[in-house]
C-alpha positions in Angstrom: -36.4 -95.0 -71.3 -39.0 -96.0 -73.9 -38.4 -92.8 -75.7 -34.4 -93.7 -75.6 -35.2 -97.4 -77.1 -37.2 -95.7 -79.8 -34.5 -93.8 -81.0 -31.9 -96.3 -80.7 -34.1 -98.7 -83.2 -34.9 -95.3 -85.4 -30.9 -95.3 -85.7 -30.3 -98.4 -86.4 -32.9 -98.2 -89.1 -31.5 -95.3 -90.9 -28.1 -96.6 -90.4 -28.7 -99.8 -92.0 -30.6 -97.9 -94.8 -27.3 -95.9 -95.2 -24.6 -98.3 -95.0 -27.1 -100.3 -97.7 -27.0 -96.9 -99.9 -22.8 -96.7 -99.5 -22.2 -100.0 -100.8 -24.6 -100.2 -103.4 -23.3 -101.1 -106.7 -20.3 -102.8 -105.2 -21.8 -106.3 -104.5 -21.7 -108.9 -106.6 -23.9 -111.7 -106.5 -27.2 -111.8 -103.8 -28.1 -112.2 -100.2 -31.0 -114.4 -100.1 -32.4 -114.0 -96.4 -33.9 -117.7 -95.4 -37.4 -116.5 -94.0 -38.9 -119.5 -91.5 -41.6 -121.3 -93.4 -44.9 -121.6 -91.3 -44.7 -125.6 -91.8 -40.8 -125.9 -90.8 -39.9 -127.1 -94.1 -36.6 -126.1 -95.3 -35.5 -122.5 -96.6 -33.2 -124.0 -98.9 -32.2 -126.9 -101.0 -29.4 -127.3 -103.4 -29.9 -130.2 -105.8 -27.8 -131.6 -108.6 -24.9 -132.0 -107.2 -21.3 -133.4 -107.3 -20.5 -132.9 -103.5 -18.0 -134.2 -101.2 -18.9 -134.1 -97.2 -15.2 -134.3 -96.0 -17.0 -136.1 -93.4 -14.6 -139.0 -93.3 -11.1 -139.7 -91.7 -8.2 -137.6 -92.6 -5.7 -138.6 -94.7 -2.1 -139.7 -93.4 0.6 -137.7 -93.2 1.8 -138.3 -96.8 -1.2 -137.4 -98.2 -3.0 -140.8 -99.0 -6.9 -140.8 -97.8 -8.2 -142.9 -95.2 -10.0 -146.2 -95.3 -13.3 -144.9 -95.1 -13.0 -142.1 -97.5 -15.0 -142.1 -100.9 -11.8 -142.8 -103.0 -9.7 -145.8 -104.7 -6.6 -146.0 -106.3 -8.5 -147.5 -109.4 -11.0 -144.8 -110.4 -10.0 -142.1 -108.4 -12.6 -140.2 -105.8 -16.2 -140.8 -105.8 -18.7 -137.9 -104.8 -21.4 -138.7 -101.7 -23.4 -136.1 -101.5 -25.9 -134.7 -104.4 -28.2 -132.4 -102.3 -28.4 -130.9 -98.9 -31.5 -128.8 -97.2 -31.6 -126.3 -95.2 -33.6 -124.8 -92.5 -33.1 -121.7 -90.6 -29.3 -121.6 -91.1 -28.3 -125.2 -90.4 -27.8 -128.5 -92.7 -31.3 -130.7 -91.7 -30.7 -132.9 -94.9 -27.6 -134.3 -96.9 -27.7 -137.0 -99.2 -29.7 -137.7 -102.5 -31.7 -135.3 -104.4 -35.0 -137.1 -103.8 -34.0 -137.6 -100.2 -33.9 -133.3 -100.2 -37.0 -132.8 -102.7 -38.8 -134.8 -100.3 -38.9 -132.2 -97.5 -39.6 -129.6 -99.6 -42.4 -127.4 -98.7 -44.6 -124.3 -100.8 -41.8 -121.7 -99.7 -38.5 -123.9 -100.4 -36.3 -122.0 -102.7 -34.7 -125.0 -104.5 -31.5 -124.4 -106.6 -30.3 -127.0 -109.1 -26.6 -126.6 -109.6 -26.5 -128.1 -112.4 -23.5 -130.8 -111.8 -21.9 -127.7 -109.5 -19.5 -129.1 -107.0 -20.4 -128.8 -103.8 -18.1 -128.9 -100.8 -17.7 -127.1 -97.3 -17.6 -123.5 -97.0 -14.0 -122.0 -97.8 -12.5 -120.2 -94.7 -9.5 -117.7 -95.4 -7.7 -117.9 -91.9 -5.5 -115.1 -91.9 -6.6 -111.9 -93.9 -6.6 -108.1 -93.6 -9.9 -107.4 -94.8 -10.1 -103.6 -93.0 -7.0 -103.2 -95.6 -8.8 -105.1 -98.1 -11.6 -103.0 -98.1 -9.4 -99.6 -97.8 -7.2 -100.8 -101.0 -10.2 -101.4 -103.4 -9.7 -97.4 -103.3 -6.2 -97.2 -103.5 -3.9 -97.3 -106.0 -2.7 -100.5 -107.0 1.2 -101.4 -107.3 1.0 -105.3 -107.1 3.4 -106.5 -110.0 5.4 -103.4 -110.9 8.4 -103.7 -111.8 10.0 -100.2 -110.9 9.6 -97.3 -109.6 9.2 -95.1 -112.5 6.0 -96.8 -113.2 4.4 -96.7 -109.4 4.8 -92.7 -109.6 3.2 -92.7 -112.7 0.3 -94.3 -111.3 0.2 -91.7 -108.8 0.4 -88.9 -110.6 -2.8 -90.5 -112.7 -4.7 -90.1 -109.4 -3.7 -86.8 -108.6 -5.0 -85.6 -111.0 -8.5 -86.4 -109.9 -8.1 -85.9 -106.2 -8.4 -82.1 -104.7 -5.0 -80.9 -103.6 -4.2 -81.3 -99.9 -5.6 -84.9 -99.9 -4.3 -87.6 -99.3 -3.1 -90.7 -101.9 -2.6 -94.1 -100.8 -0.7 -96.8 -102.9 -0.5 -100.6 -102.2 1.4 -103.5 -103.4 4.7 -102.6 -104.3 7.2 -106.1 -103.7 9.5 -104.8 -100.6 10.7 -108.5 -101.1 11.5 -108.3 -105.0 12.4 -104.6 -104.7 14.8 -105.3 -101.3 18.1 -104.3 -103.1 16.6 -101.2 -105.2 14.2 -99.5 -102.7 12.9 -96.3 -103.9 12.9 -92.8 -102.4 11.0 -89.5 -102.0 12.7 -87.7 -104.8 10.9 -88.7 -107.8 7.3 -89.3 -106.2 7.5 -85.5 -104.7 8.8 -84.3 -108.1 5.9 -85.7 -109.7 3.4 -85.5 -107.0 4.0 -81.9 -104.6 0.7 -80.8 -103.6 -0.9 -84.4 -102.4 0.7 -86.4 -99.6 1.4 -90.0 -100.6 2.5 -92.8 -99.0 3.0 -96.3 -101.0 2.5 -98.8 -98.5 4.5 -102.5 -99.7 2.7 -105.8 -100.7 3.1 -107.4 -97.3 2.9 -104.3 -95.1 6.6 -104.4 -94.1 8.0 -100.9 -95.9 6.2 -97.9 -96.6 7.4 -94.8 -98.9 6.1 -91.5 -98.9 6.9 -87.8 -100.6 8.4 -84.8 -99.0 4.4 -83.7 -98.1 3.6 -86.8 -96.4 6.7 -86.9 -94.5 5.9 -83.5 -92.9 2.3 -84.6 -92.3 3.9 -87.0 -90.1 6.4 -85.5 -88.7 9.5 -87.3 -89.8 12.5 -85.4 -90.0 16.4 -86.1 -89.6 15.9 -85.7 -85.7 13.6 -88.8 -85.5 14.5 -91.8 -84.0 13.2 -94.8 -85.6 11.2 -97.2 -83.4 12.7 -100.3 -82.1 12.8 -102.8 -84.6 12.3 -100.3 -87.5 14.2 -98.1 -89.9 14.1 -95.0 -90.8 16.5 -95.0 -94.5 18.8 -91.5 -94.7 20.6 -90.1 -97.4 24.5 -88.8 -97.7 23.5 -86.2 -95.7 21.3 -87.3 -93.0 17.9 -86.4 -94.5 14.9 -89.1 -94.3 14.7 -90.4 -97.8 11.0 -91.4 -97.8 11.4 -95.3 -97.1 10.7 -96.9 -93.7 10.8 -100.5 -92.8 9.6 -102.8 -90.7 8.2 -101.4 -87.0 8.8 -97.5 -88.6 6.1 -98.2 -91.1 3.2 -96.8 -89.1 5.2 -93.8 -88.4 3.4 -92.7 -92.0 0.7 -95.2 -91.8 -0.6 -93.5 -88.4 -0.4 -89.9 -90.4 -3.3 -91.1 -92.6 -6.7 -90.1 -91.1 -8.6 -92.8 -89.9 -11.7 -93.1 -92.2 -15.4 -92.4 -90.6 -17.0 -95.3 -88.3 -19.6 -94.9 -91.5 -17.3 -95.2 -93.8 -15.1 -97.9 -92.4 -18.2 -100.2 -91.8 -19.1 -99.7 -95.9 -15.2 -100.9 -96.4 -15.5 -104.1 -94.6 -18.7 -104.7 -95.8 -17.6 -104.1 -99.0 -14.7 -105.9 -98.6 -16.6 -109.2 -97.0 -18.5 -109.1 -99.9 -15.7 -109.3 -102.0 -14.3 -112.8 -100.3 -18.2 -114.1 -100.7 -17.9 -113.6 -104.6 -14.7 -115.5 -104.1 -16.4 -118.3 -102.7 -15.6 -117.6 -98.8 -18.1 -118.1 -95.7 -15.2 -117.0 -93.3 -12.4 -115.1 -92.3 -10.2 -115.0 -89.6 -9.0 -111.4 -89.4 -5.4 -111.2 -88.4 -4.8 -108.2 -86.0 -7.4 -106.3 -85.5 -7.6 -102.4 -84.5 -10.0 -101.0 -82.2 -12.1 -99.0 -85.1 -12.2 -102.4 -87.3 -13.3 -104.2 -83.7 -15.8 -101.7 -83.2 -17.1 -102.0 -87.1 -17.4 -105.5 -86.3 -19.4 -105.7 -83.7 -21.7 -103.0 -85.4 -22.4 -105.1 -88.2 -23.2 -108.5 -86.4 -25.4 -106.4 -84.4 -27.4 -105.4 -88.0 -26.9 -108.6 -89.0 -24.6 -107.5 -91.6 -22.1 -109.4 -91.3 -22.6 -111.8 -94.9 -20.2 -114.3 -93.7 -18.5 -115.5 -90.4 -15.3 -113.6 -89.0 -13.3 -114.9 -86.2 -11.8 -111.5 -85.0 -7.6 -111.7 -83.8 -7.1 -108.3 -81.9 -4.1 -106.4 -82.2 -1.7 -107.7 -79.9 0.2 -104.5 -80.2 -2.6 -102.3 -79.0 -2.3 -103.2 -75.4 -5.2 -101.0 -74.3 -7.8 -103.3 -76.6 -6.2 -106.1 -75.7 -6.7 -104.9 -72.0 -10.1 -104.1 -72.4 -10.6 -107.7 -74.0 -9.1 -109.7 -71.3 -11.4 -108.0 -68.7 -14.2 -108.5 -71.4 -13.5 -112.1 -72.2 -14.4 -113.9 -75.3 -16.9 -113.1 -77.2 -19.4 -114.4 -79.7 -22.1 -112.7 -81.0 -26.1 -114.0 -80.6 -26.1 -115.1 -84.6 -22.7 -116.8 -84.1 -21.3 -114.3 -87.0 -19.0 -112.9 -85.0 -16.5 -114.3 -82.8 -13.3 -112.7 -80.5 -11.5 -114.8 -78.8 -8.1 -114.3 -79.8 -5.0 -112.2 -80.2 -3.0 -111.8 -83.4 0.9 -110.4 -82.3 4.2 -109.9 -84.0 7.3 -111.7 -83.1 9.7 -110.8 -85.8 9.6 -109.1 -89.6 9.3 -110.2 -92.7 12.5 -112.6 -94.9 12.0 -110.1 -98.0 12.5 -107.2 -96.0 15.3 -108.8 -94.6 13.3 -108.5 -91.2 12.9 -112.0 -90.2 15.2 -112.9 -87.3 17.8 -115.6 -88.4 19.7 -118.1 -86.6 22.7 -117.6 -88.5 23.7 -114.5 -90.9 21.2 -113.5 -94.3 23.0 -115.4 -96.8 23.0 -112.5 -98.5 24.0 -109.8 -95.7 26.4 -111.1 -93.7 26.6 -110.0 -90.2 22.6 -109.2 -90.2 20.2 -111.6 -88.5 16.7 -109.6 -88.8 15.0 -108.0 -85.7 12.2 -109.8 -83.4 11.3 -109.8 -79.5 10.9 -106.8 -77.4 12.9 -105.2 -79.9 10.3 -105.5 -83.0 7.5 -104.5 -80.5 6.3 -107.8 -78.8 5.1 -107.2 -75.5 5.3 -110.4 -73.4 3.5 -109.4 -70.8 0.5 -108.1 -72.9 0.1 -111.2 -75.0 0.8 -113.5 -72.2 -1.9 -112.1 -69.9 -4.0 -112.8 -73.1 -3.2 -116.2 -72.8 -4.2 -117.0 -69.5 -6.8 -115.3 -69.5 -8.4 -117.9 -72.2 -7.4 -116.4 -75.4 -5.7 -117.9 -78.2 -2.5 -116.2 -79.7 -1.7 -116.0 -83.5 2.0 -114.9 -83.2 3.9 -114.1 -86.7 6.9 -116.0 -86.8 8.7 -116.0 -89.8 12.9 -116.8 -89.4 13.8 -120.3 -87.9 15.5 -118.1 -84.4 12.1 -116.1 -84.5 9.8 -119.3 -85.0 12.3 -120.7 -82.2 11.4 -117.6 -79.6 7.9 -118.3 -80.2 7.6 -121.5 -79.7 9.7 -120.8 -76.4 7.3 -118.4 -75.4 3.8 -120.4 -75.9 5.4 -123.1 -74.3 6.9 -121.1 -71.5 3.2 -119.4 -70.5 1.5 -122.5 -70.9 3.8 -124.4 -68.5 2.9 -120.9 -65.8 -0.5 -121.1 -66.3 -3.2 -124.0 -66.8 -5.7 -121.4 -68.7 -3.6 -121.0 -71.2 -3.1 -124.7 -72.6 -5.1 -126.5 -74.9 -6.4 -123.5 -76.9 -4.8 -124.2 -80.1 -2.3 -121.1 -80.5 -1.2 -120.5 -83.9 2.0 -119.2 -85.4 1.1 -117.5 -88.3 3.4 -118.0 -91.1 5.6 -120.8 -89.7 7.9 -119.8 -92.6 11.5 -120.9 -91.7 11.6 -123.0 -89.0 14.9 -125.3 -87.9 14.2 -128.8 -88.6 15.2 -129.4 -84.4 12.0 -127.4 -83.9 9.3 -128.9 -86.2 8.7 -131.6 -83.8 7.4 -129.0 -81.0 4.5 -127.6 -83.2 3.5 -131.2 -82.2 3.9 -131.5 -78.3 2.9 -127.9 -77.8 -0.4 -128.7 -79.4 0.5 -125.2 -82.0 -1.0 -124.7 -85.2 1.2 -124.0 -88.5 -0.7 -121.2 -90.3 0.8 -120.9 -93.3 0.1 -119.4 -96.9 0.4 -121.3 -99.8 1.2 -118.3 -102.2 3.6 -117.3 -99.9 5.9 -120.2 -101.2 5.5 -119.3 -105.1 5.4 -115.9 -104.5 8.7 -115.5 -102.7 10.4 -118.3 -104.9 12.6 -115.7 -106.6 14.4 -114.6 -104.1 13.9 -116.8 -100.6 16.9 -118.8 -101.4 19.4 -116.0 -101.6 18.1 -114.7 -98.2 18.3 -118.2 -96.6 20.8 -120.5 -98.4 20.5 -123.8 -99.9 20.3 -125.5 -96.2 18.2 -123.4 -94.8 15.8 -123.4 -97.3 14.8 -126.7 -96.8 13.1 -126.0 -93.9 11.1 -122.9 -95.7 7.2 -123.0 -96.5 7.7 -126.5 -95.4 4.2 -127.9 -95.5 5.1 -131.4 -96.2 7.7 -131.7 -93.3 5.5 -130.4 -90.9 2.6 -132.7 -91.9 4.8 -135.9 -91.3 5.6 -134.6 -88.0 2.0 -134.6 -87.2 1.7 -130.9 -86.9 -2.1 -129.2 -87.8 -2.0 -127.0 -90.6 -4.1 -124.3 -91.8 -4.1 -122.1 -95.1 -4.6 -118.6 -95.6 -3.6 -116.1 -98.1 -2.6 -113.1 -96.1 -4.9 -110.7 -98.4 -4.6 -107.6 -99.4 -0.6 -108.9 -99.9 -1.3 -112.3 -101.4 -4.4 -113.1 -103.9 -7.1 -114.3 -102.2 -8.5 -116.7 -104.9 -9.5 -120.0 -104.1 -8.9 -121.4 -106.9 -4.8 -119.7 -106.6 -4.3 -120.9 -102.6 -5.3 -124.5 -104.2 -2.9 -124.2 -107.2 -0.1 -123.1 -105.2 -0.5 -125.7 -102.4 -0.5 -128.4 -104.9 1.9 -127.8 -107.4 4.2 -125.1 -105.6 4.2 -123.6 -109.1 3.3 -119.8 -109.9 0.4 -119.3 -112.5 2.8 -119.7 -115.3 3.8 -123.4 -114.0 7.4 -122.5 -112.7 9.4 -123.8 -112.0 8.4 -126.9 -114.2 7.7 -129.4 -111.6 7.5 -127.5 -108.5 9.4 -125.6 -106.4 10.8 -128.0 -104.1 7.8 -130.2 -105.0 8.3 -132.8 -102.4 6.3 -130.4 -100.0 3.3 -130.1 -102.0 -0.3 -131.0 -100.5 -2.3 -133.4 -102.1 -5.7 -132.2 -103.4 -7.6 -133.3 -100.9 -4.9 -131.6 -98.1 -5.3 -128.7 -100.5 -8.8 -128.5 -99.7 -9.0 -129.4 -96.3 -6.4 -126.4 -95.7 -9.2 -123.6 -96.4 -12.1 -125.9 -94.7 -11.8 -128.4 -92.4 -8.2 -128.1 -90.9 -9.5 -124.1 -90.7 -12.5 -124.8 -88.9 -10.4 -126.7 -86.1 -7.7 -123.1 -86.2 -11.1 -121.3 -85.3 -12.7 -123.5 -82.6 -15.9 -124.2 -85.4 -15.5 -127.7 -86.2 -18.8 -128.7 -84.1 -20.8 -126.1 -86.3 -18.7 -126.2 -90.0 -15.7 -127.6 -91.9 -17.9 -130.7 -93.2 -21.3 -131.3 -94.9 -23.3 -133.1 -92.2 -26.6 -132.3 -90.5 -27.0 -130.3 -87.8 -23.5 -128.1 -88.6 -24.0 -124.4 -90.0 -24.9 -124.4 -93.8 -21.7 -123.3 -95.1 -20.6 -124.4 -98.4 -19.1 -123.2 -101.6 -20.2 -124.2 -105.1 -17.7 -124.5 -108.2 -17.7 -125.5 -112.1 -14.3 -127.6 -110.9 -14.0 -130.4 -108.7 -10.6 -130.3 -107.2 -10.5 -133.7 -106.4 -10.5 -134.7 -109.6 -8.4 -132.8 -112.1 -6.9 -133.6 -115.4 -4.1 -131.7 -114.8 -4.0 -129.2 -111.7 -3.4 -126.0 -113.8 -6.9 -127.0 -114.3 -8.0 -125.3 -111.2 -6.9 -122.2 -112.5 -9.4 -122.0 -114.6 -12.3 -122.4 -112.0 -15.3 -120.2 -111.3 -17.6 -119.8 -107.7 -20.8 -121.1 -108.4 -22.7 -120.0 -105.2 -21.3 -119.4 -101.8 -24.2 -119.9 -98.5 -23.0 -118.8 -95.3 -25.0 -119.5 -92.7 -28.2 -120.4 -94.8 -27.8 -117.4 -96.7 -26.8 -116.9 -100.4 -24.3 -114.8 -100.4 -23.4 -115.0 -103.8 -24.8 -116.6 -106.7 -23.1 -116.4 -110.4 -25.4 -115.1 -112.7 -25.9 -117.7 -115.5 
């Protein structure tokens, strides 16, 4: 046995050496380990600030702060906290700077920020960041414009990859590109001897070549999965492009990468959100191997910021396992599980979101959803009442409907199942009968603020001037009294701070169109804005006893910019914003060099 342990901690040695030695080079910024000082003094102190606690009442529902908030109409918001201290991992000071200085002690790292503005630690509650970490070595498509120009990037890659190897795009617009979808003739033209397969921006359509369809075995005798679609050509061939639930027929023919090498991609990739100013993540839908990679990681102590882990709903097995598992956090609180991430219906650029009434640009089609787009009922409701929270995406107004139907419908069978917060993730059209029930069912609208200037082109003509009213409806759903919380949806959207905020409060692209706003009367406030990627996301994750706002005793989490948010000249402004420092659980994370 004592030979056994030995080897187990040599292991864990050499494998934290080596997954150090894989992602060297590819972190920005520092982690700063907060060693205990022998007289308990603090670790850490940041000093010269402009900060804002958040530790006040929230505003109303039209935006306009409460009473005992540091604001007035007449000069605007005040800041009320310059300095905070730390000691091993949690706030034990927050205030003045001489109120900090004065517990310092002869191993206190003290950082002046120089007029930095200091709030609570962003949280991004709905990411991919397995796929985050996979695309930093993929080819990137996000923002072409055609076809012609995706192959060409391709066939730029092949060159440098050995024949017989696989080559993964990402981020081609199925939503922009719905009613010019390519096909497999002009990739395999280009690109013979490699199999490809160009997965879309949001995940919901997938082309491949002639190589990568035989890899995976798709041929005219195929039947497409439930809910998905296989596109043929005039004579009954596959012509490359699936949608919808067909996708993983060619995302499953990739090889799954190493347990080594997928642990270096999420580290990588979690390093990635710290540079961008991020102490947490929820990840939406995770697969065994990125469970597994995980759970390795907290157990190094790897893990640089916190990640509240949504398992695939449509792997029952791991869900299975889960449920006789039961929720888990880790010892050091960096990892959490306790939750289940599942598909109701498709996506409204795809033309996969399931509709009340006909696409207002394809009559006679109303999406796919249900059983028949792969939602087990039984597995995610087991879930449920077993303890877990559910994250179901949602995105027409008859598939928002179904799910709502659903929670409601397990919650009213079984008593385990209420009061833990379920979340519909996206929340995207939703029939204004139904916005009142986010409300009495106690249901979370988790919605992405790029989603709305992203898909601005082209959501109307999907859903109709009526309909639309009730799209990416933040505003509607806040005077309802339904809790929000805002994400990105990463690799699809961009996960920049300093974008999410933009686009919640002006509705505008990074352009400014429309001039205005897109429908502007559902914009967030700055402070909403804020609160969307802190607070509001700490209460979506069960964490607002430990973060969300500055205050002693909760986790030190906070993020450090060169713009205050709160107080803008003009909210393109934020645009222009830089992280400072991000600390995640006492830690430094990352620091900009000066």
């Amino acid at each position: 046995m004592t030979h056994r342990r030995a080897h187990r901690r040599a292991y864990r040695r050499a494998y934290r050496r080596a997954l150090l030695a894989v992602v060297a080079g590819t972190i920005a910024g520092t982690i700063a380990s907060c060693t205990p000082s022998p007289d308990a003094s603090p670790q850490l102190i940041l000093t010269n600030a402009r900060g804002y606690s958040l530790a006040w009442g929230e505003p109303s529902s039209e935006g306009v702060p409460a009473g005992d908030a540091p604001f007035d109409s007449a000069s605007g918001w005040r800041h009320d906290v310059t300095a905070v201290a730390v000691r091993d991992g949690r706030i034990v000071y927050a205030g003045t700077d001489s109120g900090a200085l004065a517990l310092r002690g002869g191993a206190t790292r003290v950082v002046d920020l120089g007029g930095g503005v200091l709030l609570p630690g962003f949280v991004d509650s709905h990411t991919h960041v397995a796929e985050l970490g996979q695309s930093l070595d993929r080819v990137n498509l996000t923002g072409l414009a055609s076809e012609a120009e995706a192959v060409e990037r391709i066939v730029e890659r092949a060159k440098v990859t050995p024949k017989g190897e696989w080559i993964i795009g990402f981020g081609w617009d199925e939503g922009a590109w719905a009613n010019r979808y390519p096909d497999r003739r002009l990739l395999t033209e280009r690109v013979p001897d490699h199999p490809v397969v160009m997965r879309g921006l949001h995940g919901f359509a997938a082309w491949g070549n002639t190589l990568a369809l035989e890899r995976a075995g798709i041929t005219r005798a195929t039947v497409a999965p439930t809910g998905g679609e296989i596109r043929l050509d005039a004579s009954g061939e596959p012509t490359g492009l699936v949608l919808n639930r067909a996708v993983p027929l060619l995302d499953d023919a990739v090889p799954l990468p190493s347990p080594a090498l997928r642990d270096a991609q999420v580290t990588r990739a979690l390093h990635v959100m710290a540079e961008a100013g991020f102490t947490g993540i929820h990840e939406a839908g995770a697969t065994p191997d990125v469970v597994a990679s995980f759970e390795r990681l907290a157990e190094l102590d790897s893990l640089p910021l916190r990640v509240y882990a949504m398992l695939s709903g449509r792997d029952s097995a791991l869900v299975r396992a889960w449920i006789a598992r039961g929720p888990f956090t880790s010892p050091n609180g960096m990892l959490v599980v306790r939750a289940v991430k599942a598909y109701y219906d498709g996506a409204l650029g795809s033309r996969g979101a399931q509709l009340l009434a006909d696409y207002a640009d394809r009559p006679g089609h109303r999406g796919v959803s249900g059983g028949a787009y792969g939602f087990d009922r039984t597995v995610v409701g087991d879930a449920m009442s077993a303890g877990f929270q559910v994250g179901i995406h949602a995105i027409g107004d008859a598939g928002n409907r179904a799910t709502l139907d659903f929670i409601d419908s397990v919650m009213q069978a079984a008593p385990k199942a209420r009061g833990l917060r379920h979340r519909v993730e996206h929340a995207q059209v939703v029939s204004p009968d139904d916005i009142p029930r986010f409300v009495s069912s106690g249901v979370i609208a988790a919605m992405q603020p790029p989603h709305a200037v992203e898909d601005k082109g082209w959501a109307e003509e999907r859903l109709g001037p009526t309909r639309i009213a009730g799209a990416y409806a933040w505003r509607t759903l806040r005077r309802a009294g339904a809790a929000l919380a805002f994400s990105s949806d990463l690799p699809g959207s961009g996960w920049s701070l300093f974008y999410g905020l933009h686009s919640a409060m002006t509705r505008q692209d990074t352009t400014g169109a429309p001039a205005g706003g897109w429908y502007p009367d559902q914009r967030m406030t700055p402070e909403e804005a804020v609160r969307g990627y802190t607070s509001w996301n700490a209460v979506a994750g069960f964490d607002e006893q430990d973060a969300g706002t500055i205050a002693v005793g909760k986790r030190a989490d906070v993020t450090v910019l060169d713009v205050d948010p709160l107080r803008l000249a003009s909210p393109t402004e934020i645009l222009g914003g830089r992280v400072l420092l991000t600390v995640s659980r006492g830690r430094v994370t990352y620091e900009r060099a000066p």
